[in-house]
N, C-alpha and C positions, 0 to 999 in steps of 0.2 A: 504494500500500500504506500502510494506516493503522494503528498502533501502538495495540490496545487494552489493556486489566485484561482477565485471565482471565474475567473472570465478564460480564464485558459482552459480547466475544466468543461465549459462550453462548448469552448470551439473544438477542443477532441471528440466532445461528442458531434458535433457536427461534421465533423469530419472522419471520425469513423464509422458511420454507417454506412451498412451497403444498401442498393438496393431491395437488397430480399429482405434483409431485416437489418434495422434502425439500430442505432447504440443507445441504450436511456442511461436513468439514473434512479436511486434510490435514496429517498429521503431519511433522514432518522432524526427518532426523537427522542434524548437518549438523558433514561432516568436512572436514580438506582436500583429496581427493582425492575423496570421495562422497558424495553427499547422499541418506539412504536417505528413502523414501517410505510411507507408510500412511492408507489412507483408511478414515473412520468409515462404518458403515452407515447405512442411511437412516432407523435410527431415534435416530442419534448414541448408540450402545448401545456398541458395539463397534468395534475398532481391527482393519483387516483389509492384511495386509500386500500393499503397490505392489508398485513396483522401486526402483533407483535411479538417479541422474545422478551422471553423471561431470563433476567439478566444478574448472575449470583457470582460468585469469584472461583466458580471451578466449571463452571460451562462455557469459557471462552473459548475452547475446542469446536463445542457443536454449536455455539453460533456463528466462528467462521467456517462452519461446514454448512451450515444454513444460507451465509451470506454467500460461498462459495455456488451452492444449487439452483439460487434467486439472481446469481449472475449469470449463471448460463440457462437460465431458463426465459429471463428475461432480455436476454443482450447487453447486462449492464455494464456499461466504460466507467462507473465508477460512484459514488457516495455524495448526496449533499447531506452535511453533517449539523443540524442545528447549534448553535454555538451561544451559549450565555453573556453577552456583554453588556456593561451596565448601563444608564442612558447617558452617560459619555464617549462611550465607545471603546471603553478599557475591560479587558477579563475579568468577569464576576467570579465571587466566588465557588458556584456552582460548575463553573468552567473543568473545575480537577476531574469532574466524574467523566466529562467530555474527552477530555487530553489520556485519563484512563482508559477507556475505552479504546481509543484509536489506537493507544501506546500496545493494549494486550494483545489487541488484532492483529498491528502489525510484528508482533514476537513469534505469532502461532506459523507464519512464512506462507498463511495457507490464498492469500488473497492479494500477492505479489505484484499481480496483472492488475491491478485495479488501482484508480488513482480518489482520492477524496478530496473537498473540502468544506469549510466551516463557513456557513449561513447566521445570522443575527436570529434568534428566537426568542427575542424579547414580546412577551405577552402573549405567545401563541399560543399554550398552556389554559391560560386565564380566560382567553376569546372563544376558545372551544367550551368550555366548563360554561358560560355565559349560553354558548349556542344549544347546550344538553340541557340545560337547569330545566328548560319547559318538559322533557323528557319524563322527569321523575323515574331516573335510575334509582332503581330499592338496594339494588345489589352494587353494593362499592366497592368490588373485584373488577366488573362490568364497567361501572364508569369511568374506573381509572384506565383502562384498557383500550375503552373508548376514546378517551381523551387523549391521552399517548397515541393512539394511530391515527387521530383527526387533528393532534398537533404534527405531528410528521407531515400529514397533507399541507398544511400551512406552512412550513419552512418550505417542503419544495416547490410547494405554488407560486411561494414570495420568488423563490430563485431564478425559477422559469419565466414568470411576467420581469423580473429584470433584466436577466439575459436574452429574453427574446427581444426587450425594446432595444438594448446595446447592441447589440452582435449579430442578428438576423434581419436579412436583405427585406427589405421592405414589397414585396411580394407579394401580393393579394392577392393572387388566383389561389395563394398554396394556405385562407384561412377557411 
């Protein structure tokens, strides 16, 4: 796993697809306990919500063997990683579980091919839990759950709506 800039990240994927099939990306939203999941569509347009993993300090095997079967099942070139910064734009504290994460994945060698990087995920948490409240989840296994793969959809949506207005040829036939 290789650490890029938002915008480089992008344009690999736009430039590794083939024809037959697209390169996306995979969003994550990454708790102590859960790491919710969302993958782009194959015309990296839109953020479509996964599942999640259940994420404890002896399962970093089988969930890079997870991320390993969600990249070749999906075509994924690589990870957008939701990233905690505070509204300065400096590393929160919440940040370590983040920089964890990526540090034990890339120990395990098993996701080599794959490049990541870190998205702002400030409030996306907060904005989903507002959009479930009418919900009335009983079960707060469920909600968190939910909330964790409905905030993954939000970092990668935020990513994709920025990078398509930066770096994507302004082309109208192709919305």
């Amino acid at each position: 796993m290789r650490l890029l800039q938002a915008e480089e990240l992008f344009r690999k994927v736009l430039d590794g697809g083939s024809k037959a099939k697209a390169a996306r990306l995979l969003g994550l939203d990454v708790g102590s306990k859960y790491v919710g999941l969302a993958v782009s569509d194959e015309k990296n347009r839109i953020a479509l919500p996964l599942s999640v993993l259940s994420r404890t300090k002896t399962n970093i095997n089988l969930m890079a063997d997870d991320f390993k079967t969600l990249a070749s099942k999906y075509s994924l070139a690589g990870f957008v990683v939701g990233y905690p910064f505070n509204l300065h734009g400096q590393h929160s504290p919440d940040a370590v579980q983040v920089r964890l994460l990526a540090g034990e994945l890339y120990k395990t060698g098993k996701l080599d091919d794959l490049c990541y990087t870190y998205w702002d995920e400030n409030f996306t948490s907060k904005c989903v839990e507002a959009l479930l409240h009418p919900l009335n989840l009983k079960n707060r296994d469920e909600a968190k759950t939910m909330t964790d793969k409905f905030a993954a959809v939000c970092i990668l949506q935020g990513y994709l709506d920025n990078m398509n207005r930066k770096l994507r040829p302004t082309d109208k036939s192709d919305t």
